[in-house]
VEXMIMI-697518 format. One record per residue: residue in one letter; x, y, z of N, C-alpha, C in turn; residue number from 1. Coordinates in nm, 2 decimals. Atoms other than C-alpha are relative to their C-alpha. Layout:
N
+------+--------+--------+--------+--------+--------+--------+--------+--------+--------+------+
: resn :   n_xx :   n_yy :   n_zz :  ca_xx :  ca_yy :  ca_zz :   c_xx :   c_yy :   c_zz : resi :
+------+--------+--------+--------+--------+--------+--------+--------+--------+--------+------+
:    A :      X :      Y :      Z :      X :      Y :      Z :      X :      Y :      Z :  NUM :
...
+------+--------+--------+--------+--------+--------+--------+--------+--------+--------+------+
This chain:
156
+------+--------+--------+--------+--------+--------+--------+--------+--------+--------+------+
: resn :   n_xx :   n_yy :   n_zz :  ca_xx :  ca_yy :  ca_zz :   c_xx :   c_yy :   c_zz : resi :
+------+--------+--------+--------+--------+--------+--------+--------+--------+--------+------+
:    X :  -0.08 :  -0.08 :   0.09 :  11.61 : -12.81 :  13.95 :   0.15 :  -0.02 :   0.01 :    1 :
:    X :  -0.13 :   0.00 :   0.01 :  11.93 : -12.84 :  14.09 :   0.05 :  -0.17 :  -0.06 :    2 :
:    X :  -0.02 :   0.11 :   0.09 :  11.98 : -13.22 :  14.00 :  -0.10 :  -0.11 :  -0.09 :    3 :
:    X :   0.09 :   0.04 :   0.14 :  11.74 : -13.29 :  13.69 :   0.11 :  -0.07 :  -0.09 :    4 :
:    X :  -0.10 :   0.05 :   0.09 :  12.05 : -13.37 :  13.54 :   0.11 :  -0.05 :   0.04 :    5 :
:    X :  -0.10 :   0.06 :  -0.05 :  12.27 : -13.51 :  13.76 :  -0.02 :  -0.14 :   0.01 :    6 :
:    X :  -0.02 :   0.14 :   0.05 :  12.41 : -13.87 :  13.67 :   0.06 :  -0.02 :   0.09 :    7 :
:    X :  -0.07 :   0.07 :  -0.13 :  12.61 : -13.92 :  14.00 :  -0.11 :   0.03 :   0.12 :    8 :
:    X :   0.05 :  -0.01 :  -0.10 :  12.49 : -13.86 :  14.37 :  -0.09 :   0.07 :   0.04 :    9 :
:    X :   0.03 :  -0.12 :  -0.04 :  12.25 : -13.63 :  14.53 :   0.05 :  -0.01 :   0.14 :   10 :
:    X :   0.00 :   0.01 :  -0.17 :  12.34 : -13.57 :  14.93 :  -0.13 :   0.10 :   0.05 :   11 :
:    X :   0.16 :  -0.06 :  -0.09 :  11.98 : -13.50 :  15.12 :   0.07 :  -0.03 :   0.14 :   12 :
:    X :  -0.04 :   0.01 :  -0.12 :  12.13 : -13.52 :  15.49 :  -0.10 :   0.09 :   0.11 :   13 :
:    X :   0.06 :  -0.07 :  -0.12 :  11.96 : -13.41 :  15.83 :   0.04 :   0.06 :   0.09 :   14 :
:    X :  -0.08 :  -0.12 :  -0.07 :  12.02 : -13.14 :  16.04 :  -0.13 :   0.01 :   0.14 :   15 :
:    X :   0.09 :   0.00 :  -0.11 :  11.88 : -13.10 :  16.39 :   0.01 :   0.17 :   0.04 :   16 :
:    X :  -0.03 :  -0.14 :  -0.04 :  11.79 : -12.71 :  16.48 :  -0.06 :   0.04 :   0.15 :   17 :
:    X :   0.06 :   0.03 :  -0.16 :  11.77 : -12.67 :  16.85 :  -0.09 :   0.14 :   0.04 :   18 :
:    X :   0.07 :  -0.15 :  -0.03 :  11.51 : -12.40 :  17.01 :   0.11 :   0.12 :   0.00 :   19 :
:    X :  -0.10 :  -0.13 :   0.01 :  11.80 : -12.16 :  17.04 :   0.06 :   0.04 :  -0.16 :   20 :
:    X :  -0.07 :  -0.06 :   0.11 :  11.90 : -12.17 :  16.66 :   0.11 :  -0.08 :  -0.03 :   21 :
:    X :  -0.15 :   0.04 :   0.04 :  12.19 : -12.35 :  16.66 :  -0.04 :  -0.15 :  -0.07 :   22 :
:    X :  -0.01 :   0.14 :   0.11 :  12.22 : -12.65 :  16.39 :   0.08 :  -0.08 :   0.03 :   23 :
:    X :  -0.11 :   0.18 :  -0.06 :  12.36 : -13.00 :  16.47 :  -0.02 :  -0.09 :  -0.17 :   24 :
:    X :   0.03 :   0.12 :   0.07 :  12.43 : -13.17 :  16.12 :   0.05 :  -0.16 :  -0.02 :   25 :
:    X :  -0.06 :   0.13 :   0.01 :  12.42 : -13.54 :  16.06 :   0.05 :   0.00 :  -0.14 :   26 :
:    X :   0.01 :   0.02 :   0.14 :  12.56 : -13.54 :  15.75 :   0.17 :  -0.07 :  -0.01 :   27 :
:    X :  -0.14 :   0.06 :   0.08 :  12.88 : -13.71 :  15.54 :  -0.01 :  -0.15 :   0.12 :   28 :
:    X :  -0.01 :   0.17 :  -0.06 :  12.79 : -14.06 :  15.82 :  -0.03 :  -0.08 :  -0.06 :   29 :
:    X :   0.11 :   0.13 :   0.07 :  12.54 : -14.27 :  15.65 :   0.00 :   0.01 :  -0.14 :   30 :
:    X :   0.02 :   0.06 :   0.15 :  12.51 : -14.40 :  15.32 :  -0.11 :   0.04 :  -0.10 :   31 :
:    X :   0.10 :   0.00 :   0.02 :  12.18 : -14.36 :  15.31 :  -0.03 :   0.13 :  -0.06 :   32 :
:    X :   0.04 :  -0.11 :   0.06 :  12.17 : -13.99 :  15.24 :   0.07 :   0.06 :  -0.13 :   33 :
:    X :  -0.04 :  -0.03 :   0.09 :  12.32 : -14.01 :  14.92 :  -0.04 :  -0.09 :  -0.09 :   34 :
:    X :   0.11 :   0.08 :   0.12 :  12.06 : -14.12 :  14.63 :   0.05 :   0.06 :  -0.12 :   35 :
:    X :  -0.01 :   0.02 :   0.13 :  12.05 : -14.15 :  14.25 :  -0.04 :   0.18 :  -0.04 :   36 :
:    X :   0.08 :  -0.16 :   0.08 :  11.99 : -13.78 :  14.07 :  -0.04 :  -0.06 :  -0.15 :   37 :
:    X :   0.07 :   0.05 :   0.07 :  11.79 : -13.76 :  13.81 :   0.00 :  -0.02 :  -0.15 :   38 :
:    X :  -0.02 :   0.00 :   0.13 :  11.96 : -13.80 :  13.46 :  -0.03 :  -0.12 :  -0.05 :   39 :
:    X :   0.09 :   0.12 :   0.07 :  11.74 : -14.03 :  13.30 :  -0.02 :  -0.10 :   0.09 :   40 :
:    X :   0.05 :   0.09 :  -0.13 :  11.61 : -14.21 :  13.62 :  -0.13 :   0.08 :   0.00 :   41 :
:    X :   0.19 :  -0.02 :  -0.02 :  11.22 : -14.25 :  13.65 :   0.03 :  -0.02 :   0.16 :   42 :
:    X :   0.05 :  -0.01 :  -0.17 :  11.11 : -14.19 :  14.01 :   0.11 :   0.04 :   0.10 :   43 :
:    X :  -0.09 :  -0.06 :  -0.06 :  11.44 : -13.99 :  14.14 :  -0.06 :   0.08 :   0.09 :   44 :
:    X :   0.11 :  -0.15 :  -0.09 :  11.23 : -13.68 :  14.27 :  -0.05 :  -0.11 :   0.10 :   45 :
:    X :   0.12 :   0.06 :  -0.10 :  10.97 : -13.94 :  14.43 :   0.10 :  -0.05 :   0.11 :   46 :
:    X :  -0.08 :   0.04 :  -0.11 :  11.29 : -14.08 :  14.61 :   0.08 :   0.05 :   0.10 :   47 :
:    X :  -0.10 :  -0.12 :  -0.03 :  11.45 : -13.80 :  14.69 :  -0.11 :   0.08 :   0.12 :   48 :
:    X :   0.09 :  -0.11 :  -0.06 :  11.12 : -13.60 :  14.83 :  -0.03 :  -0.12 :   0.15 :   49 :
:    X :  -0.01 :   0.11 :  -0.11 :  11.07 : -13.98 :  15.02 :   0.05 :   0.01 :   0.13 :   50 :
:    X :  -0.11 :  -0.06 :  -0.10 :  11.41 : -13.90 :  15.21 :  -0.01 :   0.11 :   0.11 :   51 :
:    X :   0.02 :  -0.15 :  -0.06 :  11.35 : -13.56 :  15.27 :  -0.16 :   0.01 :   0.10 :   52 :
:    X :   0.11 :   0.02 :  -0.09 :  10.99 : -13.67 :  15.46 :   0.04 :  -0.04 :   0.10 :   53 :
:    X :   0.00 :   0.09 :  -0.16 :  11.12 : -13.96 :  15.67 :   0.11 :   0.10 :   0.06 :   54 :
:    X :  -0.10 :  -0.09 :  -0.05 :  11.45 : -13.65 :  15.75 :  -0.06 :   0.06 :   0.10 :   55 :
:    X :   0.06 :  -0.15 :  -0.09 :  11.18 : -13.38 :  15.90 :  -0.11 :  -0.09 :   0.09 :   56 :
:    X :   0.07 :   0.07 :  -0.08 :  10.96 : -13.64 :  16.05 :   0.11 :  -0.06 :   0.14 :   57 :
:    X :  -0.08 :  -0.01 :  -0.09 :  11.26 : -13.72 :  16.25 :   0.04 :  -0.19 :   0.02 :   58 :
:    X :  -0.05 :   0.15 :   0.03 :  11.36 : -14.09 :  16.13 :   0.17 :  -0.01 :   0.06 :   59 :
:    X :  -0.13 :   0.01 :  -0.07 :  11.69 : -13.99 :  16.19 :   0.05 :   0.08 :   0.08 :   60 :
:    X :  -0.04 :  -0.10 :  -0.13 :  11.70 : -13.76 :  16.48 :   0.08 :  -0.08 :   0.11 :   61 :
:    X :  -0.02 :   0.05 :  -0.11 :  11.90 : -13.82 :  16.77 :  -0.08 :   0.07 :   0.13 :   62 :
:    X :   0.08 :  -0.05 :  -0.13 :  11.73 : -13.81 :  17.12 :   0.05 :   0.13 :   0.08 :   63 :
:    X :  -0.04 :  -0.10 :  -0.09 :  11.74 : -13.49 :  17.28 :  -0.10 :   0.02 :   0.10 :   64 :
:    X :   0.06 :   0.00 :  -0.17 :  11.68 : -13.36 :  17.62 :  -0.08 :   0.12 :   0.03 :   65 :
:    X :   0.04 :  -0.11 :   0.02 :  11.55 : -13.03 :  17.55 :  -0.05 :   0.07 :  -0.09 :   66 :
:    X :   0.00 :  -0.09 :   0.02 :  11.39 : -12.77 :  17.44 :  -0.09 :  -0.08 :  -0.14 :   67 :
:    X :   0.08 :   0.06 :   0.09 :  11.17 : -12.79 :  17.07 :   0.10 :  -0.01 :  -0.13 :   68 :
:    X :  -0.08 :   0.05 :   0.08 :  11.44 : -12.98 :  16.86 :  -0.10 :   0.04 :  -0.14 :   69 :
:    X :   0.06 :   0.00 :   0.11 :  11.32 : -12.94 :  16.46 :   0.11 :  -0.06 :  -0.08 :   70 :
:    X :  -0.11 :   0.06 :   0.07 :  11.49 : -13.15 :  16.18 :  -0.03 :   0.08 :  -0.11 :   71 :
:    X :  -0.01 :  -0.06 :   0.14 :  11.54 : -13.04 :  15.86 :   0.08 :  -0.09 :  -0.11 :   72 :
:    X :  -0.06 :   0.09 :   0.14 :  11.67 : -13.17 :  15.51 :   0.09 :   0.12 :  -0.07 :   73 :
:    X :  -0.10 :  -0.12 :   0.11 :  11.98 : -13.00 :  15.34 :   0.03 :  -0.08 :  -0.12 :   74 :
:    X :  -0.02 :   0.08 :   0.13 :  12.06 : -13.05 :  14.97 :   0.14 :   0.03 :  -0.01 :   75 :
:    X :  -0.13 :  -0.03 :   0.02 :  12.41 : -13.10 :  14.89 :   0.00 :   0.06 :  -0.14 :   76 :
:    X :   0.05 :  -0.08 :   0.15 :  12.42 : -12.84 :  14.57 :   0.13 :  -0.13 :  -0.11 :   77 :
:    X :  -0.07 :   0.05 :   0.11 :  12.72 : -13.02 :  14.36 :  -0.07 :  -0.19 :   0.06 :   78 :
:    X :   0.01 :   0.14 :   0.04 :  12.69 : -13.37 :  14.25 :   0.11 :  -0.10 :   0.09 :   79 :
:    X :  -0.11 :   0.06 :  -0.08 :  12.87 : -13.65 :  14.48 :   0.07 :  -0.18 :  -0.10 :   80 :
:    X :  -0.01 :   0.07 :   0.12 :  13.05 : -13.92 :  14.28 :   0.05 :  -0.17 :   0.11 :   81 :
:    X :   0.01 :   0.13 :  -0.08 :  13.11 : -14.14 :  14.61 :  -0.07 :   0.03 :   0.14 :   82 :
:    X :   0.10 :   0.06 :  -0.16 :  12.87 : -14.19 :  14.99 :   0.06 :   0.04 :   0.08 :   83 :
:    X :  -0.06 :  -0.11 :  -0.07 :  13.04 : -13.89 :  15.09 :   0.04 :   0.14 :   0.02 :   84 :
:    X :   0.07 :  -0.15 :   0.01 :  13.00 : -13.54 :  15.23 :   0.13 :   0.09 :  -0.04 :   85 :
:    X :  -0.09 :  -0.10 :   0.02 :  13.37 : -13.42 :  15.21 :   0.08 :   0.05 :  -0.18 :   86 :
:    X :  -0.03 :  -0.04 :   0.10 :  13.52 : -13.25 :  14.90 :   0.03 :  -0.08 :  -0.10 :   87 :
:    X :   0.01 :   0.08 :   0.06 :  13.64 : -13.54 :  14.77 :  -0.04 :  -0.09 :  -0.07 :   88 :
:    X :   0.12 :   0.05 :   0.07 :  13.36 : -13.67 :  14.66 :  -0.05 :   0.08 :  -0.06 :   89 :
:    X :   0.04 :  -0.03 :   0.12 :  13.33 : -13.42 :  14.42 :   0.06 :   0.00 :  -0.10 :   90 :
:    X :  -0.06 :   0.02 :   0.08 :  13.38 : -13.42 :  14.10 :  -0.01 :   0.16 :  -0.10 :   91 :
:    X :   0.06 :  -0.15 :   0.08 :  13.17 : -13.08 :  13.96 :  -0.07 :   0.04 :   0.09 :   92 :
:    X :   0.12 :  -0.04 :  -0.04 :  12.95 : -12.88 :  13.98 :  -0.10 :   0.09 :  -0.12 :   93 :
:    X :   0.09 :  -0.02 :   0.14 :  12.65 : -12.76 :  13.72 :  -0.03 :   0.16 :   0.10 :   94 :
:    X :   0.06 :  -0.08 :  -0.09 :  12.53 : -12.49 :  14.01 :   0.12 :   0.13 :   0.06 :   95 :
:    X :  -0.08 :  -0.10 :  -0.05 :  12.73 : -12.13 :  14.12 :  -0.11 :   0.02 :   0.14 :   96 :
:    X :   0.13 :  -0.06 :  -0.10 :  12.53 : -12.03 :  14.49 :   0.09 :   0.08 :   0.09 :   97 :
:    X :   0.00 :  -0.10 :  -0.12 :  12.58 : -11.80 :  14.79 :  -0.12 :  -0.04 :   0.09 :   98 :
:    X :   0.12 :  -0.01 :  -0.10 :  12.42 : -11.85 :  15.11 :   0.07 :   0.13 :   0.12 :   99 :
:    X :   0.03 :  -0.05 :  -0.12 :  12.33 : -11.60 :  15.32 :  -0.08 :  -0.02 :   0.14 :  100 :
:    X :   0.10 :   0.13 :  -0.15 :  12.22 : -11.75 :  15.71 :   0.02 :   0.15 :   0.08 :  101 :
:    X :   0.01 :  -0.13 :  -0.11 :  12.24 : -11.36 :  15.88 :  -0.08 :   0.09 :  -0.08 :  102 :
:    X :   0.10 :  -0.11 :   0.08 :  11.92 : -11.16 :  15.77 :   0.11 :   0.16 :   0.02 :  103 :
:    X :  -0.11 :  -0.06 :   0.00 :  12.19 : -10.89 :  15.86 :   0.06 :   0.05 :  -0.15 :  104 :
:    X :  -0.08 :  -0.08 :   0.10 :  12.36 : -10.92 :  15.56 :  -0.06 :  -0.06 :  -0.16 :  105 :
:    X :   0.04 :  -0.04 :   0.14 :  12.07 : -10.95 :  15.31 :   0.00 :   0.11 :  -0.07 :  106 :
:    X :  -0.01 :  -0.13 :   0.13 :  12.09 : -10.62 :  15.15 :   0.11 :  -0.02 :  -0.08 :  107 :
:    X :  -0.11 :  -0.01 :   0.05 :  12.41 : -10.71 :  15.00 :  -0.02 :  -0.12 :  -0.09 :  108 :
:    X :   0.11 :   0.03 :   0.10 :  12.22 : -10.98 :  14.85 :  -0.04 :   0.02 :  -0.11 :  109 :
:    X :   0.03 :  -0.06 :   0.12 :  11.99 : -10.83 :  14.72 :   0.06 :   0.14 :  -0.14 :  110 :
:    X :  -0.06 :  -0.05 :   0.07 :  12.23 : -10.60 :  14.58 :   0.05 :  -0.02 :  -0.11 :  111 :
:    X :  -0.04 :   0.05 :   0.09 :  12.42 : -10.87 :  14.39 :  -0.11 :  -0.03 :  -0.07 :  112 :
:    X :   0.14 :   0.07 :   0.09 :  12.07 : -11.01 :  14.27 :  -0.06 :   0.12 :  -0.07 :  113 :
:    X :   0.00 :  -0.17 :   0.06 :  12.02 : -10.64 :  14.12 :   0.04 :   0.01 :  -0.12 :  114 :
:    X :  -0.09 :  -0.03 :   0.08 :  12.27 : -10.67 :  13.93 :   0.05 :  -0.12 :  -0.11 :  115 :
:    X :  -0.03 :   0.11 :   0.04 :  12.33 : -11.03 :  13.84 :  -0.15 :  -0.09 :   0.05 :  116 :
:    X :   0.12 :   0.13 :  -0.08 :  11.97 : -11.27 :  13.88 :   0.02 :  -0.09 :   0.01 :  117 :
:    X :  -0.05 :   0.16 :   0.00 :  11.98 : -11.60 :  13.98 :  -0.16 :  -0.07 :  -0.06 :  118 :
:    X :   0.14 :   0.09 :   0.04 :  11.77 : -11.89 :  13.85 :  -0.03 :  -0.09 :   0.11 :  119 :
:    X :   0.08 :   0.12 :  -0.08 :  11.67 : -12.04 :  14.19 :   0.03 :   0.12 :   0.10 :  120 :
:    X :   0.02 :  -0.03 :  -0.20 :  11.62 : -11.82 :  14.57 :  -0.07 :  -0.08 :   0.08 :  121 :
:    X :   0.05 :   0.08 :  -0.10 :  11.54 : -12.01 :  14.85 :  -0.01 :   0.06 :   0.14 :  122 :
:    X :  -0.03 :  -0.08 :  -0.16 :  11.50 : -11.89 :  15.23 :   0.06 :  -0.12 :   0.02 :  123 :
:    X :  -0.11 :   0.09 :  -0.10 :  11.77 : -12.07 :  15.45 :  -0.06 :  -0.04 :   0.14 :  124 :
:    X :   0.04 :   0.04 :  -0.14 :  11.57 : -12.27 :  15.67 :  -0.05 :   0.09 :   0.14 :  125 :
:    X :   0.08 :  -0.08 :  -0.14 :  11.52 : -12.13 :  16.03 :   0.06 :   0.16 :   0.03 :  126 :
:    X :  -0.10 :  -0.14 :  -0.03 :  11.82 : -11.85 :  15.98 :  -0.08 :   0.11 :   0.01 :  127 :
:    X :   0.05 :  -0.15 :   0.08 :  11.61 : -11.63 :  15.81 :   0.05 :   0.09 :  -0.12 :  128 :
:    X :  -0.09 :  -0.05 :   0.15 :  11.84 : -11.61 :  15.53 :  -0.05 :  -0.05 :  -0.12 :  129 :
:    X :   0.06 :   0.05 :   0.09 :  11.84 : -11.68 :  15.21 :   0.15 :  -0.05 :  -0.08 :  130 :
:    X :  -0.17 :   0.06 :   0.01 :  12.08 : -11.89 :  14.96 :  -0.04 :   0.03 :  -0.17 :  131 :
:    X :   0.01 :  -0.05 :   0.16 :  12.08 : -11.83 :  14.55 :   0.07 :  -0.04 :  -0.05 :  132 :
:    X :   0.02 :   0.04 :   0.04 :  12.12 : -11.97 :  14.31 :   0.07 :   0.01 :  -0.17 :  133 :
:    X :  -0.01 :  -0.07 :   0.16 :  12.31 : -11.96 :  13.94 :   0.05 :  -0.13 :  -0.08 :  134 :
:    X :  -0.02 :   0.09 :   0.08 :  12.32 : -12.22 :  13.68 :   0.10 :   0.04 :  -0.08 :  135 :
:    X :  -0.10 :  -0.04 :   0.07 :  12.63 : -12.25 :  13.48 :  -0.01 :  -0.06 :  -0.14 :  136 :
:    X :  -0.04 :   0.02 :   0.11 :  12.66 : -12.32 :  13.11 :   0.04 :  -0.14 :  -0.06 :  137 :
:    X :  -0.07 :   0.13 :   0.06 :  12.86 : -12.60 :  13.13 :   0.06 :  -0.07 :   0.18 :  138 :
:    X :  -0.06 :   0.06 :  -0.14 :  12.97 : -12.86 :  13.47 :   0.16 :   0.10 :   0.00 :  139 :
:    X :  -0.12 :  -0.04 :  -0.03 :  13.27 : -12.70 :  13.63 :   0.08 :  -0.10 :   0.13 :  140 :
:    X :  -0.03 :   0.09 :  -0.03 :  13.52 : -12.93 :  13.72 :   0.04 :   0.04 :   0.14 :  141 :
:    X :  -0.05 :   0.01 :  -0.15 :  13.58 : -12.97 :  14.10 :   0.19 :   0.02 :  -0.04 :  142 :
:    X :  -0.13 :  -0.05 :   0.02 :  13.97 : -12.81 :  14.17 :   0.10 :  -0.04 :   0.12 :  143 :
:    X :  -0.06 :  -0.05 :  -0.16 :  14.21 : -12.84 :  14.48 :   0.16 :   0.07 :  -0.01 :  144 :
:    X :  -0.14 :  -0.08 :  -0.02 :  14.51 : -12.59 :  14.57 :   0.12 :  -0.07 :   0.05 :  145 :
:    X :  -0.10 :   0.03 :  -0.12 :  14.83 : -12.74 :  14.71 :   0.06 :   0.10 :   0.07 :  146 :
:    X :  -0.06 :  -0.12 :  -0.08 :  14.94 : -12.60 :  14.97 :   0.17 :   0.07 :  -0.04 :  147 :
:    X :  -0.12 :  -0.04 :   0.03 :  15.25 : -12.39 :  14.95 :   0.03 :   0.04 :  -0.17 :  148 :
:    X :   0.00 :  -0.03 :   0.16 :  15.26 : -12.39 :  14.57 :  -0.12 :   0.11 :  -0.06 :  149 :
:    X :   0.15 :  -0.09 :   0.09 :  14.89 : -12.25 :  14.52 :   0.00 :  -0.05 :  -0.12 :  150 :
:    X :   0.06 :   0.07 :   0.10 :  14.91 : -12.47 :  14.24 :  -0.15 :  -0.04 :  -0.03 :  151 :
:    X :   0.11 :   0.02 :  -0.01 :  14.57 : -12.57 :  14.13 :   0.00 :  -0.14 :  -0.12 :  152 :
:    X :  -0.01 :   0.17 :   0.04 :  14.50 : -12.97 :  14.03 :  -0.13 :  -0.01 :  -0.03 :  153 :
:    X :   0.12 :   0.04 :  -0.03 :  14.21 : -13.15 :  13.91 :  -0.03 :  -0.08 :   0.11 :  154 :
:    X :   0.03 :   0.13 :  -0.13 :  14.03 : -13.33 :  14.23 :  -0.03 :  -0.11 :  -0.05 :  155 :
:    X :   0.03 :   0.06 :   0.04 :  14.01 : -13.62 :  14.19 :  -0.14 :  -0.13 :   0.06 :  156 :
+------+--------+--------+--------+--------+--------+--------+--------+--------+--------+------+
C-alpha cells in the first residue's frame, strides 16, 4: 500500500532487536536496501518481500555475543530519490503517519484514530506499539527550515 505508486526508491533496511528491547538499526549503509517501488514495475512486491526475507532470516545481521538477538525489516514510509536514508534523499511524501513504540501512550492514539481514521495500522514490531497511517491526496513536497530565518525551502 504504501508504495504501489512510488516511482523512486523504497528503503527496506534491517534492524537488530536485542533480548532487552533495545534496537540496533542498519540502515542508510548499503545500497542494497533501497529497491525499485512499484509504479508500473512487474515483480516490485516479489522483490521487496525477497529483501524483507533474506533481512529477518538474518543475511545481514551482525554477530552478536548475547542474549536472543531478532532482526526485523523497517519500511522507509516516503519515497527515496537517492541510496540513502538521510532527509536528503527525499523528495515527498504520498503518506502522513505517527508512530507510537510506548504501549503507554496508546490511548492517545486511539483517541486521534476516533476522531480522524487512518487507511493503514500496523503494530510496531516488538515495542508493542503501533504506527498509522494516512494517505494524502496529493505527494507533499519534502521541505527544510533554515536555521535562524525559519524560512522554509524546497529540499532538494
Amino acid at each position: 500500500m504504501l508504495h504501489a505508486d512510488t516511482a523512486e526508491l523504497v528503503e527496506l533496511t534491517p534492524g537488530t532487536r536485542a533480548a532487552d528491547g533495545r534496537l540496533e538499526l542498519d540502515r542508510r549503509r548499503r545500497p542494497e536496501h533501497y529497491l525499485p517501488g512499484g509504479a508500473g514495475r512487474r515483480g516490485w512486491l516479489e522483490a521487496l518481500l525477497e529483501h524483507a526475507e533474506q533481512i529477518v532470516v538474518g543475511r545481514y545481521s551482525r554477530q552478536r555475543s548475547s542474549g536472543r538477538a531478532r532482526e526485523e525489516a523497517f519500511v522507509g514510509v516516503a519515497p527515496r530519490v537517492r541510496r540513502r536514508g538521510d532527509e536528503h534523499a527525499i523528495a515527498h511524501t504520498r503518506f502522513l503517519w505517527v508512530g507510537v513504540d510506548r504501549p503507554g501512550q496508546l490511548p492517545a492514539l486511539w483517541e486521534l484514530l476516533a476522531w480522524r481514521p487512518c487507511h493503514l495500522l500496523i503494530e510496531s514490531g516488538g515495542s508493542g506499539g503501533a504506527h498509522a497511517y494516512w494517505r494524502l491526496d496529493e505527494p507533499l513536497a519534502a521541505t527544510r527550515v533554515e536555521p535562524g530565518t525559519g524560512a522554509a525551502d524546497r529540499a532538494d
